[in-house]
Every structure is written in C-alpha cells, then in structure tokens.
Residue frames as qw, qx, qy, qz and C-alpha x, y, z in Angstrom:
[[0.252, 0.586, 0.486, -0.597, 30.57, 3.19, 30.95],
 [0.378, 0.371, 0.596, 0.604, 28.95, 3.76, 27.39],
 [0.130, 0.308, 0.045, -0.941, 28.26, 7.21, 26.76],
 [0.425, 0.541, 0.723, 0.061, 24.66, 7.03, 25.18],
 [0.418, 0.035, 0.284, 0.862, 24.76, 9.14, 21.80],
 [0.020, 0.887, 0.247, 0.390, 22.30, 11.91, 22.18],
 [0.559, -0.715, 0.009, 0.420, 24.43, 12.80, 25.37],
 [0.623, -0.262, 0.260, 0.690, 27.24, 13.61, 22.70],
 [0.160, 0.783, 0.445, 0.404, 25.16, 16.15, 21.10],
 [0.432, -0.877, -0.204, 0.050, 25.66, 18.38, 23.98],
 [0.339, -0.437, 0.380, 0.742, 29.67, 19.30, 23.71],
 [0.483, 0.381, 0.631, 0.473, 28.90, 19.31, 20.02],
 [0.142, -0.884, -0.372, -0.244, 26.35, 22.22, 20.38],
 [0.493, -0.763, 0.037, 0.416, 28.49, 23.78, 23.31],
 [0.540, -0.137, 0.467, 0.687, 31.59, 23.72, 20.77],
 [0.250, 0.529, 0.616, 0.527, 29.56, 25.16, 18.13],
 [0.217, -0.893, -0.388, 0.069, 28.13, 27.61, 20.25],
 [0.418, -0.741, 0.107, 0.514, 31.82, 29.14, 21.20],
 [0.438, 0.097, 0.465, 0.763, 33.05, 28.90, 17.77],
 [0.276, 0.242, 0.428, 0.826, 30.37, 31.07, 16.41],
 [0.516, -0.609, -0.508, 0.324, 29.20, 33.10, 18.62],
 [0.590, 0.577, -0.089, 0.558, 30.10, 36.29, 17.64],
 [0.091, -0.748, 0.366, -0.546, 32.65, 37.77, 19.81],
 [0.892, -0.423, 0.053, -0.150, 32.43, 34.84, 22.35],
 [0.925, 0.131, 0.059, 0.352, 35.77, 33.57, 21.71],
 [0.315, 0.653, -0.074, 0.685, 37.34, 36.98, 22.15],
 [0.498, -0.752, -0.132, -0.412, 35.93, 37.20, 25.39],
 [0.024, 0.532, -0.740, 0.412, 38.74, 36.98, 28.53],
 [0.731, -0.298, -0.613, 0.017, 38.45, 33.70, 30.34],
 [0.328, -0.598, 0.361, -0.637, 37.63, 35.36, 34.00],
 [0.009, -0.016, 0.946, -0.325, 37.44, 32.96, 37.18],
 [0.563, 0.189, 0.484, -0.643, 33.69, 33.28, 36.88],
 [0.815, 0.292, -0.290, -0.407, 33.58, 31.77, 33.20],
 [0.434, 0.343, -0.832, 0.048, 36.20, 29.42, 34.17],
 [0.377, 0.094, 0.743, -0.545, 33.67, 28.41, 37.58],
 [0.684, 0.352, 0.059, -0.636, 30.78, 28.30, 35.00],
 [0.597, 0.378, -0.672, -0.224, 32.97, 25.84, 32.52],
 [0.257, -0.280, 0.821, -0.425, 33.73, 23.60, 36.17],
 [0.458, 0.168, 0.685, -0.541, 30.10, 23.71, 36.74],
 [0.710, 0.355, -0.377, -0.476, 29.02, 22.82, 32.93],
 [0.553, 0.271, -0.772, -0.156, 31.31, 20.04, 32.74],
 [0.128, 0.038, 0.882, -0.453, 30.39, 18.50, 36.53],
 [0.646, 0.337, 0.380, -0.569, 26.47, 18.95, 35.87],
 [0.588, 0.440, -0.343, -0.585, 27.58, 16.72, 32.57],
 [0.145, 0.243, -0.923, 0.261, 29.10, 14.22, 34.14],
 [0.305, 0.059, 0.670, -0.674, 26.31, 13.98, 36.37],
 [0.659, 0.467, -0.212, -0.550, 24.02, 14.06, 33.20],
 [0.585, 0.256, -0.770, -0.012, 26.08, 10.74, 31.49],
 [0.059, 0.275, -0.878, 0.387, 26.00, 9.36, 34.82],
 [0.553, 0.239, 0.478, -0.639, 21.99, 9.45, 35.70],
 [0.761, 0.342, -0.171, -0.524, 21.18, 8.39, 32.12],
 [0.249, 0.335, -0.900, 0.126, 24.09, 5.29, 32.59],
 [0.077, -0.064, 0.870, -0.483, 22.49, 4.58, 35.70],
 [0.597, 0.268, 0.085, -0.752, 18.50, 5.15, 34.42],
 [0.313, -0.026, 0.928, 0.201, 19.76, 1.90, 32.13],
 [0.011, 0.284, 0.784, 0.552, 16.38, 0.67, 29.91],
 [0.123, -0.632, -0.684, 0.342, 14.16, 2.24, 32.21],
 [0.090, -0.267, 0.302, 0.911, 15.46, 5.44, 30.00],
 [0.261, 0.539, 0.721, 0.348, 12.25, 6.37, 27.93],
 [0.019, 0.329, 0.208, 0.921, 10.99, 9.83, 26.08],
 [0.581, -0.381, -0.263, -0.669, 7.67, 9.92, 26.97],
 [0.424, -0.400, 0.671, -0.459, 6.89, 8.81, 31.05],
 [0.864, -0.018, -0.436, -0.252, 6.55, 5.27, 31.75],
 [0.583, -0.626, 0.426, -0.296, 7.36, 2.83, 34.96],
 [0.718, 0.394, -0.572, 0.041, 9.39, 0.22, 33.60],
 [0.752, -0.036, -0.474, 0.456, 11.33, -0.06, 36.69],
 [0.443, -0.890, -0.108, -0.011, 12.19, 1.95, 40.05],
 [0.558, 0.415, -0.460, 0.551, 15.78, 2.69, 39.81],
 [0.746, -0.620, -0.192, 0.153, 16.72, 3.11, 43.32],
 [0.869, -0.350, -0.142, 0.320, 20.67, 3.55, 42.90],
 [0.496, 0.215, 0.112, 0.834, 23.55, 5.26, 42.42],
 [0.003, -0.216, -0.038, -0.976, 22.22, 9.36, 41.80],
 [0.457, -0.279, -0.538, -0.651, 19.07, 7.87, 41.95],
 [0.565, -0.410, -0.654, 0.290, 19.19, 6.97, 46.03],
 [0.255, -0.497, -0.483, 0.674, 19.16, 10.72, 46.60],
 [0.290, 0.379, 0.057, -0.877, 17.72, 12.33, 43.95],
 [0.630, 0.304, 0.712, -0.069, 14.72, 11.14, 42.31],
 [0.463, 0.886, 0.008, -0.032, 15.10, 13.60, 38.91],
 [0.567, -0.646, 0.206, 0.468, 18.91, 13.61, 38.75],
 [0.502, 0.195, 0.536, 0.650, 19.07, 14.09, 34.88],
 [0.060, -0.927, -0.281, -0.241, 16.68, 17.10, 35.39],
 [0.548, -0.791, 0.094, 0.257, 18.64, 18.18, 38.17],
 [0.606, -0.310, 0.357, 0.639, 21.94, 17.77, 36.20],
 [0.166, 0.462, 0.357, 0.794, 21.30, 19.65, 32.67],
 [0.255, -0.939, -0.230, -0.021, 20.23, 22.66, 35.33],
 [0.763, -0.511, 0.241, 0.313, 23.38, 22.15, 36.63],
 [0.682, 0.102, 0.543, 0.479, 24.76, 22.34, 33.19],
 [0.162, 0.719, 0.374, 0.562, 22.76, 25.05, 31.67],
 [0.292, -0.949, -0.027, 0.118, 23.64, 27.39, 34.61],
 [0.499, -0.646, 0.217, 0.536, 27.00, 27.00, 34.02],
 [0.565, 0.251, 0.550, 0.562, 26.91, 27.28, 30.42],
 [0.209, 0.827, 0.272, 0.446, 25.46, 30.42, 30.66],
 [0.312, -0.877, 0.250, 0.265, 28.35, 31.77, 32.91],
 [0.542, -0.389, 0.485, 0.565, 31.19, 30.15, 31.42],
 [0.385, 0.297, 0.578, 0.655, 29.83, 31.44, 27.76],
 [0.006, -0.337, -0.167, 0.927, 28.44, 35.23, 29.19],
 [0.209, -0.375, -0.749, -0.504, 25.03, 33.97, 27.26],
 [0.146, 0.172, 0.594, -0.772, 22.77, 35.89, 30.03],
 [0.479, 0.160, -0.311, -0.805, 20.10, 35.98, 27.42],
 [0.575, -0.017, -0.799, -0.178, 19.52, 31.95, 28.18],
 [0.098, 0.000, 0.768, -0.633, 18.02, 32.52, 31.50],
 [0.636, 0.050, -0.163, -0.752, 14.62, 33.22, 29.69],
 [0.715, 0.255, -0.570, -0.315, 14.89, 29.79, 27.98],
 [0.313, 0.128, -0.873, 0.351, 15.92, 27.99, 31.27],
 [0.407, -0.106, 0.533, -0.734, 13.34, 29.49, 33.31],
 [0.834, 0.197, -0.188, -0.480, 10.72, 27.65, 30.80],
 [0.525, 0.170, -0.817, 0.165, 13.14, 24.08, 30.99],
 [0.133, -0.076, 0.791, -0.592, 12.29, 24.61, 35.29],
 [0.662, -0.007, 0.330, -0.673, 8.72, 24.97, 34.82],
 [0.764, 0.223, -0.494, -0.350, 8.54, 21.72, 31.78],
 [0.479, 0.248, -0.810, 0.231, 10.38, 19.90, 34.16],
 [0.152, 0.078, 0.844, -0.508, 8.37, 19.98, 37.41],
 [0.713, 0.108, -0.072, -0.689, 5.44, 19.37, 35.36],
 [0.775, 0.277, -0.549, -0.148, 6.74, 16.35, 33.64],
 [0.309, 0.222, -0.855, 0.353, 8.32, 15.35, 37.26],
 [0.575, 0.046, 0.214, -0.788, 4.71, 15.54, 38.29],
 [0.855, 0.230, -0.193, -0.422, 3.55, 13.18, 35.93],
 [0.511, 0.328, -0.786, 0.117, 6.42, 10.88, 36.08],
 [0.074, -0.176, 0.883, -0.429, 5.76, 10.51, 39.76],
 [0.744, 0.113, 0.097, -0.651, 1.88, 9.65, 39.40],
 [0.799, 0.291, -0.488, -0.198, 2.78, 6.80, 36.86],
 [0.325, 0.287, -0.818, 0.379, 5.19, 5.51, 39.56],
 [0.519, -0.098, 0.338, -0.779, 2.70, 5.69, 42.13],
 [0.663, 0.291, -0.229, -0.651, 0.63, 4.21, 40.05],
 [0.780, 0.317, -0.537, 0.045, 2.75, 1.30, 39.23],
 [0.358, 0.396, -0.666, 0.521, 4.98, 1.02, 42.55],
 [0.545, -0.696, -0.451, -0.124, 2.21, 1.86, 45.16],
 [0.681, -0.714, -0.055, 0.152, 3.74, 2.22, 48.73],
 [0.744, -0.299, 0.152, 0.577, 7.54, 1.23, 47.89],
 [0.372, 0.415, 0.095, 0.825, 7.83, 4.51, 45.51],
 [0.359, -0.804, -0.350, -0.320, 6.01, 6.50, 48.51],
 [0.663, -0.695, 0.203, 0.188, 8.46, 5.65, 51.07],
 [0.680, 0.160, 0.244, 0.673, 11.25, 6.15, 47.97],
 [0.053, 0.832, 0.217, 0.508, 9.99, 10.04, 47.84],
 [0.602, -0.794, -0.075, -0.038, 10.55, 10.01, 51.51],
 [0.661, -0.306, 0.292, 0.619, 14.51, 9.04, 51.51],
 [0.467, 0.177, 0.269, 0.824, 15.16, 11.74, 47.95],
 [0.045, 0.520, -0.010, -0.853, 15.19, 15.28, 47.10],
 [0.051, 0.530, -0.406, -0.743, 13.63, 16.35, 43.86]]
C-alpha cells in the first residue's frame, strides 16, 4: 500500500505538537490519553486506507471522476471525513488539547457542506446508481 505524502504530514505535526507543547510531554500517560492515542492512530489508519482506496478519483476541489464503491467506501460514503474526526477526537484526548474542540466543531460543519456538494456532482454525474449507493452507506 503506498502511503500518499500529504498523509505523512499528519504524525509529523502530531510529533511536533508533543515535543513542544509546553508541558505536554510532562503530562502522565492516563488510560484516557492512552484510549485517545488508540483512537488517533485507528482513525489514521482508516485515513491512509480511504485515500488508498479513493485511488485517482482523489481530487482537492469536488469532482466525479469515478464512484468508488469499495472497500470503506461500501459503507461509508465520506470515510476520509469520517476518519480525520476519528483522528482529531482522539488527538485531542490523547494530547489533553481541549482547546481543539472549537477548531473541530468548524472541520464538522466544512465537511457536511462540502459532503453536500460532493454528493450533487455525483448525482449529477451517476444519476440513479449513486441514489441507490446513498441507500446501502452511512455518511
């Protein structure tokens, strides 16, 4: 599986974050940061995996290239949204950053806008067979 290289921004930043941080690195590793690291590093996985599986159909700005169907993508229809939630909830337990809920709430709303638009263009482009794809996923 090739890791695509903005994905490896994301430890980078994380790493950075604990190093200097002040006091963060002093801080006792409790079972709730050490659940929070779990759930960082599963909602990254999950991340590398959706964008693996998203293949060329990967693009910044919305566009219908293709209907991915598989893999994450047979039960959720956002699963790279869905996973850097996943990620950023646990990054702000497993690094006692409570101050990054602000900044997530704003990521939820950008994201069911933009999964708004994204599904229009599909629509748009797919007709029926991305209608009765909405019907079988979550999200």
């Amino acid at each position: 599986m090739k890791i695509p290289i903005p994905a490896l921004v994301v430890p980078v930043i994380c790493l950075l974050l604990y190093l200097f941080v002040p006091g963060l690195r002093q801080r006792p590793w409790t079972a709730l940061r050490i659940a929070g690291a779990i759930v960082a590093i599963a909602g990254y996985f999950l991340f590398i995996t959706a964008r693996t599986q998203l293949g060329r159909s990967f693009s910044v700005s919305p566009q219908a290239k293709e209907l991915v169907t598989h893999g994450l993508y047979s039960r959720i229809r956002n699963p790279i949204y869905v996973s850097v939630d996943v990620m950023w909830l646990g990054l702000i337990v497993a690094l006692s950053l409570y101050w990054l809920f602000l900044p997530f709430l704003v990521l939820l709303v950008v994201q069911v806008f933009r999964s708004g638009r994204e599904a229009r263009i599909l629509r748009e482009k797919f007709g029926q067979t991305y209608l009765d794809y909405r019907k079988q996923t979550w999200f």
